[in-house]
N, C-alpha and C positions, 0 to 999 in steps of 0.2 A: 806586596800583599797578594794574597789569595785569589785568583782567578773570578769565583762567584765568593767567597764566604763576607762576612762583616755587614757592615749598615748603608752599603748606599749599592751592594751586588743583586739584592733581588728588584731593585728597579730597573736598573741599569739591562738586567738577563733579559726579564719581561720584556724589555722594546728590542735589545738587541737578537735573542733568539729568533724571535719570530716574528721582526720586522728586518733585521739589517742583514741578517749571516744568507746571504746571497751567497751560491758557491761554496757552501761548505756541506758538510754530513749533517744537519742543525739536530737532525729526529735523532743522531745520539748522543749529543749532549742533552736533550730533553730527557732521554732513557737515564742517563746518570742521574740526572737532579730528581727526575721523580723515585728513580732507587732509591737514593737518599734519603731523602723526606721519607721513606714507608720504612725503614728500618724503625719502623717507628718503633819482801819485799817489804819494800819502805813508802811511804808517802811524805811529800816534803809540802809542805805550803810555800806559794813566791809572794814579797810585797808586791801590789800594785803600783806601779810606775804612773806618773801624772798623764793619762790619755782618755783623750773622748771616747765613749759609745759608741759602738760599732754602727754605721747608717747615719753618724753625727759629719758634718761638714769638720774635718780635723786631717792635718797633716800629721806624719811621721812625729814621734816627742823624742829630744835629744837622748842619744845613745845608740847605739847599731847591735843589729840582730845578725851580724854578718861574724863567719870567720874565714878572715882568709886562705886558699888550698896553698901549701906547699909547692913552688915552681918547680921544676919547670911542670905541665899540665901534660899526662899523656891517655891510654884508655888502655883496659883489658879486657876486647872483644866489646861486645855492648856499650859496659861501661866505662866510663871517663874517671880518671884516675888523678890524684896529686900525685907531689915526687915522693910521698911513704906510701903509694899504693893504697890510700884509703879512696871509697867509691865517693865521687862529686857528684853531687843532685845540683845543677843551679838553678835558680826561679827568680824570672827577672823581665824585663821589657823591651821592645827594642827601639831607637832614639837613630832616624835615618832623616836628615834635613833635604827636603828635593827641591829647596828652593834658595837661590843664591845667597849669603857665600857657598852653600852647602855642607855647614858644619855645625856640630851640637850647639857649639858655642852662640855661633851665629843668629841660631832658633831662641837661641836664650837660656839654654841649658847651662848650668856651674855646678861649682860646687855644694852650692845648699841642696840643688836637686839631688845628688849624688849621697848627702847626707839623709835627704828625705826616707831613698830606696833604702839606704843601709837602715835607716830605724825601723823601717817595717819587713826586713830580714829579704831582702830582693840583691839575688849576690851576684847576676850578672846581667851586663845589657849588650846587647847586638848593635853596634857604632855603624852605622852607615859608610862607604866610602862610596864616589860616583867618578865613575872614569872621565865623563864629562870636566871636573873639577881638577881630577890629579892630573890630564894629560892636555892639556886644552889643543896643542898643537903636536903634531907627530914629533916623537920621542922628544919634547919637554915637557918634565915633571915641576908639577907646582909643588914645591918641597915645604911652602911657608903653609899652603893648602894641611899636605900631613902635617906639619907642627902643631897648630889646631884642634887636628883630631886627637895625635899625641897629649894636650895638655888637658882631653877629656878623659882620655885613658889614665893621666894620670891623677885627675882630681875623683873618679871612680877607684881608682885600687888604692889612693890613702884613706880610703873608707873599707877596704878590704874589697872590693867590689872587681869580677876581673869583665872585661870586654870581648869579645867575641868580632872580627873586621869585618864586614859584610860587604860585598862586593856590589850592592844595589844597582837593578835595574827594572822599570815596567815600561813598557812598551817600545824598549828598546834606546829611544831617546826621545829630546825636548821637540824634533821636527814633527812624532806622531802622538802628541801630546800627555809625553810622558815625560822618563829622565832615565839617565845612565850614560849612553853610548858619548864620544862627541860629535860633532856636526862630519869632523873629516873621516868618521870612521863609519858613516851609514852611507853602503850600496841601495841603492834601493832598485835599481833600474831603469830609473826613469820614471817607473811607477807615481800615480800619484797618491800623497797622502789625506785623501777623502775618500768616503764620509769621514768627516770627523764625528765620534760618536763618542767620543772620551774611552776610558776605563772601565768594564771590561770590552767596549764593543769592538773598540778598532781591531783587537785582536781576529776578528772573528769577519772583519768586512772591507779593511783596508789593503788594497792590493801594495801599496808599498811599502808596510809596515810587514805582511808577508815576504815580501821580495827582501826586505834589510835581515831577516831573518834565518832565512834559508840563504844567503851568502855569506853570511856568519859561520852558519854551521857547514857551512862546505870550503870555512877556510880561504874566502875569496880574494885574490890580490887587491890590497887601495893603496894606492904612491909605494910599487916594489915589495908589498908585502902581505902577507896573508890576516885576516883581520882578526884570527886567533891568535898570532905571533905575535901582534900589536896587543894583545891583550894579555895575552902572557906575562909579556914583558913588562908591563904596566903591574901586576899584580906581584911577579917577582919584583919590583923596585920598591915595595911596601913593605915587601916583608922581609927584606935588606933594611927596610929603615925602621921596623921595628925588633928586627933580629932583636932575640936575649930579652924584650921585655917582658915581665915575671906578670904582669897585670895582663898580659893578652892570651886571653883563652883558646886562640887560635885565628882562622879564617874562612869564613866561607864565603866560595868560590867565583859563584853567580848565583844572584835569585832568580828564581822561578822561572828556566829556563822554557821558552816558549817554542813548541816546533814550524814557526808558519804555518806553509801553507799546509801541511800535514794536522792540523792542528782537529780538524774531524775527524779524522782518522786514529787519530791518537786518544778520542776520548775514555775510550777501554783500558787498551795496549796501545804500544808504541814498539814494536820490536826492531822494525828494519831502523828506526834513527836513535834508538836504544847503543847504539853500537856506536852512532856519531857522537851521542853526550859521553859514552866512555873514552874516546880518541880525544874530545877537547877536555876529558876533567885530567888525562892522561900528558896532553901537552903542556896544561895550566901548572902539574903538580911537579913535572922536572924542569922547567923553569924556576918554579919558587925552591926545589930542593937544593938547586944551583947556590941558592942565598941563603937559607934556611934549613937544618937539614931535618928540625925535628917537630917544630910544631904542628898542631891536629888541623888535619886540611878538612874541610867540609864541602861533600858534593849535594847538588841536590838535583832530586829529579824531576822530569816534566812536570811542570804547572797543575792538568788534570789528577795527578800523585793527591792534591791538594782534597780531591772533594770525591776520590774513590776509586782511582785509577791504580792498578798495581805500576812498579817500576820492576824494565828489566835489568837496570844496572847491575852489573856483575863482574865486572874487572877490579880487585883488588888495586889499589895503583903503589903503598909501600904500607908498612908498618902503623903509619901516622895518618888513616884516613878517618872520615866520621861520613855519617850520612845526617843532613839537615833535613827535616821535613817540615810540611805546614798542613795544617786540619782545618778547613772551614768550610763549617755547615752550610751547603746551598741554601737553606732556608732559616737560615740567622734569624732574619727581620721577621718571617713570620710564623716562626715557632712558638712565641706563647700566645698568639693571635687565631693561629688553627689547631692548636696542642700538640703538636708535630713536632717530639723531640731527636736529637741528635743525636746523644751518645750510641746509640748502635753505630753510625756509621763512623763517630772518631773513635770508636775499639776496632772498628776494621780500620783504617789508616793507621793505627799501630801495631795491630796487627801485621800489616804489608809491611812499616815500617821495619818489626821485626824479624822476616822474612827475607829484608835485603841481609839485614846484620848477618844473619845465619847464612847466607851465600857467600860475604864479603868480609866479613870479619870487623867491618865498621864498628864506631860506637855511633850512638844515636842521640840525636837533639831535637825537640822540636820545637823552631826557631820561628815560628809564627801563628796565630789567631788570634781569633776574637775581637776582629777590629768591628767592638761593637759597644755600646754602653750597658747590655744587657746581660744582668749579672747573672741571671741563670745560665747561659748561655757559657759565658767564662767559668763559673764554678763546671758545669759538666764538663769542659774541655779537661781543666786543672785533676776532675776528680780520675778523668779518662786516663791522664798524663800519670795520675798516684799508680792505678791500677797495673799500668806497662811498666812501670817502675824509669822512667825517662824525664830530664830534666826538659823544661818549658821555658820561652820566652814569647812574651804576648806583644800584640801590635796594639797600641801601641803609647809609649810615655804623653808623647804629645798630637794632636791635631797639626799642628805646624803649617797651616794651609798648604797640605798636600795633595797635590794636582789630584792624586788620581785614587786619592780618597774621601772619608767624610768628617772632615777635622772639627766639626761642632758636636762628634757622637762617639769619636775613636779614642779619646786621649785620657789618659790619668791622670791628666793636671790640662786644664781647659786652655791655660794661657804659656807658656813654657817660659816666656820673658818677666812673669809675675811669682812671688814666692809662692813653695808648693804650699800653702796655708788654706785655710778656711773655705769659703766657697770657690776657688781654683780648682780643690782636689774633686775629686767625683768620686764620693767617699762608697755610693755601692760597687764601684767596681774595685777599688781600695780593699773592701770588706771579701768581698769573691777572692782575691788575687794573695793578698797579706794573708797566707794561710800558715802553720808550721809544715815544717818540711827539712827531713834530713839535709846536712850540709856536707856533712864529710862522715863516713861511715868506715871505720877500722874491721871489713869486715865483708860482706855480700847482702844486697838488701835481699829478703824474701816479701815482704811486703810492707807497704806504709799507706795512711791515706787519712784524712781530715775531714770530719761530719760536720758540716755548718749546722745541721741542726740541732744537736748534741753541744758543739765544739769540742769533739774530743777527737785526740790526736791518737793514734797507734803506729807502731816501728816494730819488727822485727828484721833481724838480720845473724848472720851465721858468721863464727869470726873466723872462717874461711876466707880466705885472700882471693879478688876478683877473678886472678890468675890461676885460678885452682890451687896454687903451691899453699906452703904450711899455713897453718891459721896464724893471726896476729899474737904476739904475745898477751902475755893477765897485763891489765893496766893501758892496755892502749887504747885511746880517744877516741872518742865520736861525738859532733856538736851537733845538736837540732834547731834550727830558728823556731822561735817561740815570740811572734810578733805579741805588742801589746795592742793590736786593734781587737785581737782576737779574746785578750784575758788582761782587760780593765783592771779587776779584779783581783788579780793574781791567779795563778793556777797551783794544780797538783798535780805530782808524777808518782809516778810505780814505774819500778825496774825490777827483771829478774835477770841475772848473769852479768851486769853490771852495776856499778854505785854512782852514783850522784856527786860529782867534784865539785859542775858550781851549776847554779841555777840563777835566773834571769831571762834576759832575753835571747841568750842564746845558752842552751840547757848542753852541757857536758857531760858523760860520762865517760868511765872506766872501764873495760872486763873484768870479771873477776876470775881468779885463778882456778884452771879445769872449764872455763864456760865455753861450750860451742855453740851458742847460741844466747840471742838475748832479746828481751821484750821490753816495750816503752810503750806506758800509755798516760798522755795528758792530757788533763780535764780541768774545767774552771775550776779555780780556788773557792 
């Protein structure tokens, strides 16, 4: 998660800023957060499908808003691409369990969940892995561990739904009260690990939560080996074991990589260890190509990236990279409390976002926010996300009593172990998030986006090929999720340059022959 963004970061800042961050630059992280904060044709009728009122306590109503991408998944430039070259928008949640066994299942995640996302058109989610869990002891891999994960991955894509592997870690590991790393893989120097000040402080005041870090990133020897190479290896042995599956959207890499003791310094920029995250995303990525040659590798950049930092990343690493990002407003919690909105500063984070593509050739995801229950909040990320035209995954499905967040205010479904049903679900962030949204697009989006206060949907897209090359043939597909929280009711479409093949909950069209170009707009029925 997010550095400062979500529901328990502005309490957490307030003591940590300017009681704990002893020894750090603190005056400019205060500089960033208060930046922040001041940025202040035809028509068709559908039947209604049996679902509650939007704001009603109601889960997902059987049937899926999902269509599954054509495997294998790859990108042209920006965009994230199926194997016919139509553009993938996913929208989806991410499901990262930090607390033992360490897996979906574990937390209470199945397959009803998996049905829930697909009825309300949510076609990907970000699986957690924790090295902690796959490697317990130098180079053995708990293989029953990924089985596990495997049979979440695969109860998500017989719903159409594909996975994205996420390499999870905060605060490095469980000794500085966090998760990811294992016990044998943290240097720390001897350093100790207090104050304990939890998530986000230790970052910002624990001398050996800094020292595990910066020996990380410098590649340090632990038992004969460097603690990149251990991690490498760990990461290629994943993707050896999932080589060839059609449901995994890819892998990203490391979360929120943290620079230690640089970590003042980097509040802005990071240039001089800019170059060390390019060398470990560089040694992570011919390890895995060792096993894998073709899946989409996801880098991500320092942590501050999150709340207004540019990234210098700029080393292309092969054909198959993405760049993963995360947006969260420093002042989440008290945005509608002081009127202090956000969106200026998540269009500058896609902004930057799109800034590295254009350097790197990446495509682009943004694989984390909003771990908040405030659905303004998430509707301005989501509408942020329409505007950049980039697909989104929110933090997050469950609460899962995650150490190092706020699991009574973060979660889409309150209990994960209980059906997503009734008062479980947390039906206004349900209502924010269950929006329509292109799924597969035979063509180039030029813009889309969803008025909650209207509910009305617009698509345009040119049926020029992501790759620039010829446009798509007359008749070739494009599906929009058309969740029913959103049109109880049934809705209505208008098309221009395409026809209407089937409509529902996930709205199909055609091109029609000679169109370069096509428009969608849906409105309540």
């Amino acid at each position: 998660m997010g550095l400062l963004g979500g529901s328990r970061r502005l309490a957490a800042a307030a003591t940590s800023l300017l009681s704990v961050l002893a020894g750090i630059n603190a005056i400019a992280w205060i500089g960033v957060i208060v930046g922040i904060g001041a940025f202040a044709a035809s028509a068709f009728a559908v039947p209604a499908n049996a679902a509650a009122s939007p704001g009603r306590p109601a889960p997902g109503v059987p049937g899926s808003a999902v269509v599954a991408p054509a495997a294998p998944v790859g990108h042209a430039g920006r965009w994230i691409t199926d194997a016919t070259g139509r553009v993938l928008t996913v929208t989806g949640v991410n499901m990262v369990a930090k607390r033992a066994p360490y897996t979906p299942a574990g937390a209470g995640f199945g397959d009803a969940d998996a049905r829930f996302l697909a009825a309300n058109g949510f076609t990907a989610v970000r699986v957690g892995v924790l090295w902690q869990a796959l490697e317990p002891r130098p180079g053995v891999f708990n293989d029953r561990y990924l089985a596990s994960i495997a049979a979440t991955v695969r109860d998500l894509g017989s719903h159409g739904i594909v996975s994205l592997l996420d390499f999870h870690q905060d605060l490095y590991g469980q000794r500085f009260q966090g998760e990811g790393a294992p016990a044998w893989a943290v240097d720390d120097d001897g350093l100790p690990a207090a104050p304990k000040s939890g998530f986000p402080g230790n970052y910002f005041a624990m001398p050996g939560l800094k020292a595990a870090y910066d020996n990380f990133w410098a590649n340090a020897p632990v038992r004969g080996r460097g603690l990149q190479d251990w991690y490498a290896a760990a990461v290629a042995h994943v993707a050896a074991y999932f080589r060839g599956s059609p449901r995994v959207l890819g892998y990203d890499l490391y979360n929120e990589p943290d620079p230690g003791t640089s970590i003042g310094t980097c509040a802005k920029a990071c240039p001089g260890m800019d170059a060390r995250l390019d060398a470990f995303y560089a040694r992570v990525t011919a390890a895995v190509r060792r096993a894998d040659k073709s899946s989409l590798l996801f880098d991500e950049p320092w942590s501050s990236f999150d709340i207004g930092a540019p990234s210098g990343l700029d080393s292309p690493r092969d054909r198959d990279t993405g760049f993963s990002f995360h947006d969260y407003c420093a002042l989440d919690d008290l945005s509608t409390l002081l009127n202090v909105a956000c969106p200026p500063a998540d269009d500058a984070v896609f902004a930057s976002a799109g800034t590295v593509s254009q350097r790197t050739g990446d495509a682009l995801l943004l694989t984390e926010f909003g771990a908040t229950n405030d659905a303004g909040v998430l509707s301005g990320v989501v509408s942020g996300a329409e505007r950049a035209r980039v697909g989104w995954l929110q933090w997050s499905f469950c609460g899962c009593d995650d150490p190092t967040g706020s699991p009574r205010t973060e979660g889409l479904v309150n209990n994960a172990k209980a059906p997503p049903a009734g008062d479980n679900v947390n039906t206004g962030m349900l209502d924010a998030l269950a929006v329509p949204s292109p799924e597969l697009v035979a063509g180039t989006p030029e813009s889309y986006g969803y008025d909650p206060g209207s509910r009305v949907f617009t698509l345009r897209y040119r049926t020029e090929r992501a790759d620039g090359t010829a446009p798509f043939p007359a008749g070739s597909v494009t599906s929009v999720s058309v969740p029913a929280v959103q049109y109880p009711h049934g809705y209505a479409v208008r098309a221009t340059g395409a026809r209407v093949v089937k409509h529902g909950r996930v709205l199909t069209l055609a091109s029609e022959p000679g169109a370069t170009g096509v428009s969608v707009t849906v409105r309540p029925g």
